[in-house]
C-alpha positions as CSV (number, residue, x, y, z in Angstrom):
1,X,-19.5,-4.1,2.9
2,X,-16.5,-2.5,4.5
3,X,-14.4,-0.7,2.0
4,X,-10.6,-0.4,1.5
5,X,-8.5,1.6,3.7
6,X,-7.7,4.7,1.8
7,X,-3.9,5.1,0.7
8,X,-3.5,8.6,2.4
9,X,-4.2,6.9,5.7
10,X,-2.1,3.7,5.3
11,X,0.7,6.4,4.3
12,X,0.1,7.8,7.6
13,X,0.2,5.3,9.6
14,X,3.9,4.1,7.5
15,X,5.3,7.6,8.6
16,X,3.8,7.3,12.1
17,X,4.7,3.3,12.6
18,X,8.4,4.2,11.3
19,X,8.6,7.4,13.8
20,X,7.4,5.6,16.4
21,X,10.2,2.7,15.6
22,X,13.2,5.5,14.8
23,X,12.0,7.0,18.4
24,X,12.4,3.9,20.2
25,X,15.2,3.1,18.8
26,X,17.1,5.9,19.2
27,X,15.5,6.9,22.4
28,X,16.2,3.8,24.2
29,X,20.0,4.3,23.1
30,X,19.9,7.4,24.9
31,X,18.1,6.4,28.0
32,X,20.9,3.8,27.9
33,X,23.9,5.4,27.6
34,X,22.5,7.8,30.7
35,X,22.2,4.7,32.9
36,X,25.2,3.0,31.7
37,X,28.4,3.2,30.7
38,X,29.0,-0.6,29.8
39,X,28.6,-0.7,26.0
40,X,27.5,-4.3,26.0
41,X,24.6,-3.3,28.3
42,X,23.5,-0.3,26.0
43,X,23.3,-2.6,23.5
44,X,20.9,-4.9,25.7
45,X,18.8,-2.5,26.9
46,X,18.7,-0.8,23.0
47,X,17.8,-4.6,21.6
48,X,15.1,-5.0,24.0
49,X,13.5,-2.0,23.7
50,X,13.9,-2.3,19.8
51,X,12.2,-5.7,20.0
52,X,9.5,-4.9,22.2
53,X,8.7,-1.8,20.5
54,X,8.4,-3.6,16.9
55,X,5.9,-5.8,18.1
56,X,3.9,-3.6,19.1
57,X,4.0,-1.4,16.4
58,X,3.3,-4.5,14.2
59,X,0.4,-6.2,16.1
60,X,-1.3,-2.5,16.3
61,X,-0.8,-0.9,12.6
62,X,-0.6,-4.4,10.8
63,X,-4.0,-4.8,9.9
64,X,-4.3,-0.8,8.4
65,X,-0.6,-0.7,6.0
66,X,0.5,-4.0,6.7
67,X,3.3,-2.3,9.0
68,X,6.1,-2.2,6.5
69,X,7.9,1.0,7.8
70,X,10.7,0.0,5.9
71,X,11.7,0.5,2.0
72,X,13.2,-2.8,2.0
73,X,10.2,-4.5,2.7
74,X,7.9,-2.5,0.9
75,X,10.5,-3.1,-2.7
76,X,10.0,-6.7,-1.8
77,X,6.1,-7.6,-1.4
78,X,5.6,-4.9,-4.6
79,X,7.5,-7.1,-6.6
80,X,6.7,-10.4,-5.2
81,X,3.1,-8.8,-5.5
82,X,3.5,-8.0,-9.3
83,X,3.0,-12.0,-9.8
84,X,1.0,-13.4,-7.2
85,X,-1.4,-10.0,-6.6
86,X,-0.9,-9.7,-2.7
87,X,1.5,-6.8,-2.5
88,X,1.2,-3.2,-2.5
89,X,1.0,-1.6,-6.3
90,X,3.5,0.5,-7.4
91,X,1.3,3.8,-6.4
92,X,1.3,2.3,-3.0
93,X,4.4,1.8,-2.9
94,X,5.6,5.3,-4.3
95,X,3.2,6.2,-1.1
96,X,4.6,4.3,1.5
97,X,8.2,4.9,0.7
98,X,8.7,9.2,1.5
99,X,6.2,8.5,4.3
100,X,9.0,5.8,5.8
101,X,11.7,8.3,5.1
102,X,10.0,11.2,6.3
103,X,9.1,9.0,9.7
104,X,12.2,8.0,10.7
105,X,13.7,11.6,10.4
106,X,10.5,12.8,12.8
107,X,11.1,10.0,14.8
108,X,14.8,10.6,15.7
109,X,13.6,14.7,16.0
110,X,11.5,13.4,18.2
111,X,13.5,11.3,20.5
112,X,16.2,13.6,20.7
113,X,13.8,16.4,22.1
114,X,12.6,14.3,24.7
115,X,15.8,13.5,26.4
116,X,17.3,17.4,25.9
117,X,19.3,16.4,22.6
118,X,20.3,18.9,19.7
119,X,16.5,18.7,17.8
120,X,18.7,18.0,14.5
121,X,22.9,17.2,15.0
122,X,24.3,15.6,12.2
123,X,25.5,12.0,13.4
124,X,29.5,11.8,13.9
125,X,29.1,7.8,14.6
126,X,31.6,6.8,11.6
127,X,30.3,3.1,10.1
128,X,32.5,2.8,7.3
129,X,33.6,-0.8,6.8
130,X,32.9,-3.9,4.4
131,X,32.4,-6.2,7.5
132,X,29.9,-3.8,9.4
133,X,28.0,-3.3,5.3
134,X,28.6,-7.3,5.1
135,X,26.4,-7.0,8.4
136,X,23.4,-5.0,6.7
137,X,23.4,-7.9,3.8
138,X,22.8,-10.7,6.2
139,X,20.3,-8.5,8.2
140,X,18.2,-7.4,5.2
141,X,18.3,-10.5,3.5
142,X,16.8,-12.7,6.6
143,X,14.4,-10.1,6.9
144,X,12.6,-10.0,3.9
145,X,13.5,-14.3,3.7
146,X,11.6,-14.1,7.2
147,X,8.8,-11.8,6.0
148,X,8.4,-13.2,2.6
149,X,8.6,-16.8,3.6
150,X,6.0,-16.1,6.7
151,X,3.6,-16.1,4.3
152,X,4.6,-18.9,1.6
153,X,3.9,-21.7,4.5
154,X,0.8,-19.6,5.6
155,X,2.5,-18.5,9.3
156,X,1.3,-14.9,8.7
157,X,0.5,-14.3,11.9
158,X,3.3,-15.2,13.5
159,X,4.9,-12.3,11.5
160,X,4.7,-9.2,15.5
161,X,6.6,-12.0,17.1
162,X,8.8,-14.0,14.5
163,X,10.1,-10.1,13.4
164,X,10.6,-8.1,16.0
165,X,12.7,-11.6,17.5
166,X,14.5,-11.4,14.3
167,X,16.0,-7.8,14.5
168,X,16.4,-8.6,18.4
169,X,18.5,-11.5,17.7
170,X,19.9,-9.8,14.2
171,X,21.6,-6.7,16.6
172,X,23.8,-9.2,18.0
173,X,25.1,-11.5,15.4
174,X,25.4,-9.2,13.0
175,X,28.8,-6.3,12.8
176,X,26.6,-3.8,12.0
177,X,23.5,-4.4,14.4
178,X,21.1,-4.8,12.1
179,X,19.9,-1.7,10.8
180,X,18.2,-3.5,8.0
181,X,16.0,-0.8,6.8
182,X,16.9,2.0,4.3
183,X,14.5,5.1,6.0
184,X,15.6,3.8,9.6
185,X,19.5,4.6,8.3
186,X,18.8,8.3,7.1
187,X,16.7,9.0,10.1
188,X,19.3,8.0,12.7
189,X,21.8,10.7,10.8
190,X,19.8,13.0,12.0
191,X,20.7,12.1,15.7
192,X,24.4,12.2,17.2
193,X,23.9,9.8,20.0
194,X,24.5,6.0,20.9
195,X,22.1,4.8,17.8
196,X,23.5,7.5,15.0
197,X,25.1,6.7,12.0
198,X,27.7,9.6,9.9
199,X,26.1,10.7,6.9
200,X,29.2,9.7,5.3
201,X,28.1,6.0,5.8
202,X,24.6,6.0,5.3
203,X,25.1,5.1,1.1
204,X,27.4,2.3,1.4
205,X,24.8,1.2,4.3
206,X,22.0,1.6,2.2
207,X,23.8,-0.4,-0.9
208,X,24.3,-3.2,1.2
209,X,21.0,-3.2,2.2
210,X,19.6,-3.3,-1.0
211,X,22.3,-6.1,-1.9
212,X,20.4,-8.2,0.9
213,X,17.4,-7.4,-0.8
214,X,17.6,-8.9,-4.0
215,X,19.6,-11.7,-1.9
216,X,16.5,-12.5,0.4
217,X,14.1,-12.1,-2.6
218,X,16.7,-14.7,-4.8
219,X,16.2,-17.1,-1.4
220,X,12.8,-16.9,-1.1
221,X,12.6,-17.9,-4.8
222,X,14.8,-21.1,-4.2
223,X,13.6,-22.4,-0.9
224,X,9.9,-21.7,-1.6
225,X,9.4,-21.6,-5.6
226,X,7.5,-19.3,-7.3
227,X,4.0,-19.2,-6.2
228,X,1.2,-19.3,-9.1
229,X,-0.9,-16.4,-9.3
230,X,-4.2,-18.1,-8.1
231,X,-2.9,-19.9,-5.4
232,X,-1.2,-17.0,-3.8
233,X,-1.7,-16.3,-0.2
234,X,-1.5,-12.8,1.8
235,X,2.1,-11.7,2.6
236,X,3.5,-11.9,6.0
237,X,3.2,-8.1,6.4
238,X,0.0,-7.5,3.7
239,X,-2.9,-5.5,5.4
240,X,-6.1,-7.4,6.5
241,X,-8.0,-4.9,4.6
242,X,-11.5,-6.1,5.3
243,X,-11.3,-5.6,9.4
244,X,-10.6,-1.9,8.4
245,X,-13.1,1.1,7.8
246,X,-12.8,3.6,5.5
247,X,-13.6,7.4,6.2
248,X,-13.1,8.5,2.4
């Protein structure tokens, strides 16, 4: 019988997924500006790239940590998972959380050294206003009602396409373009290019995000109901634990 995956690895694989994310994103911002100096098509090309990018990192690292690479999402299947038993555990989560943070930083290191950039330059792309953090409410909330609600109607799945089509769609009808993730927002601080945020603005940013946390989780509550314990299903984003070996 094929055991567990052990915690240190699906850590590992949070911190790389969430570099790996943080260098595309970032990255692709860069190669953009280079090619381009029409804004609305560095957004496009930085979408796109985001989009692709996510499901990929999805599809691949899914099935090891569940490919949260995000605080937000991690805080909402541990305490969906208190009740129903299909979410990380507190220790898991205390795991997976620094390894997202410590991810994106490397990731936006990372990006900046391949196209030439300062390794680590303090952002000086100001985001300071209540309709770009009214933005990062509506972002993080779909997400984790997209997530979250994936696996209430047992669509699971569907969860590489339905989420990386989600933030694709979220950079454009949101102010803030749909940052939507806590460790993402620290990491690009670290970068002072096209997908950077100021330091300055990375609290309110994170606030807001954590607003459309306990929004999405309030949502999920009213348009699904609260699942009973027994008849809980696996999370869009849970790990399929039994395809994975262990090398304790």
């Amino acid at each position: 019988m094929m055991q567990p995956v052990p915690l240190a690895r699906r850590a590992a694989v949070e911190f790389t997924g969430t570099a790996a994310l943080v260098a595309v994103v970032v990255g692709s911002g860069i190669q953009a500006t280079k090619l381009s100096q029409d804004v609305g098509v560095q957004l496009l090309a930085n979408s796109l790239a985001t989009v692709f990018g996510l499901g990929v990192l999805i599809t691949l690292l899914g099935p090891v940590s569940g490919a949260h690479f995000n605080p937000a999402v991690t805080l909402a299947t541990w305490w969906t998972g208190r009740r129903t038993g299909d979410g990380p555990t507190l220790r898991e989560a205390v795991a997976y959380v620094p390894a997202q943070v410590m991810g994106a930083i490397g990731g936006a290191v990372l990006a900046d050294a391949m196209f030439g950039e300062p390794l680590m330059r303090w952002s000086t792309h100001d985001r300071s206003a209540p309709h770009l953090w009214l933005g990062e409410i509506v972002a993080t909330a779909g997400l984790v009602l997209l997530i979250l609600g994936l696996g209430r109607i047992g669509r699971a799945h569907l969860a590489p396409v339905a989420v990386a089509s989600y933030i694709g769609a979220a950079y454009w009808f949101t102010s803030s373009t749909s940052f939507a993730n806590p460790a993402v927002t620290i990491g690009r601080t670290f970068t002072d290019t096209f997908a950077g945020i100021a330091p300055a603005s990375v609290l309110p940013f994170i606030a807001a995000q954590l607003t459309g946390l306990a929004i999405g989780l309030t949502l999920v509550t009213v348009l699904f109901g609260r699942p009973a314990p027994a008849a809980a299903g696996m999370t869009a984003l849970q790990p399929d634990y039994p395809l994975a070996t262990s090398d304790r």
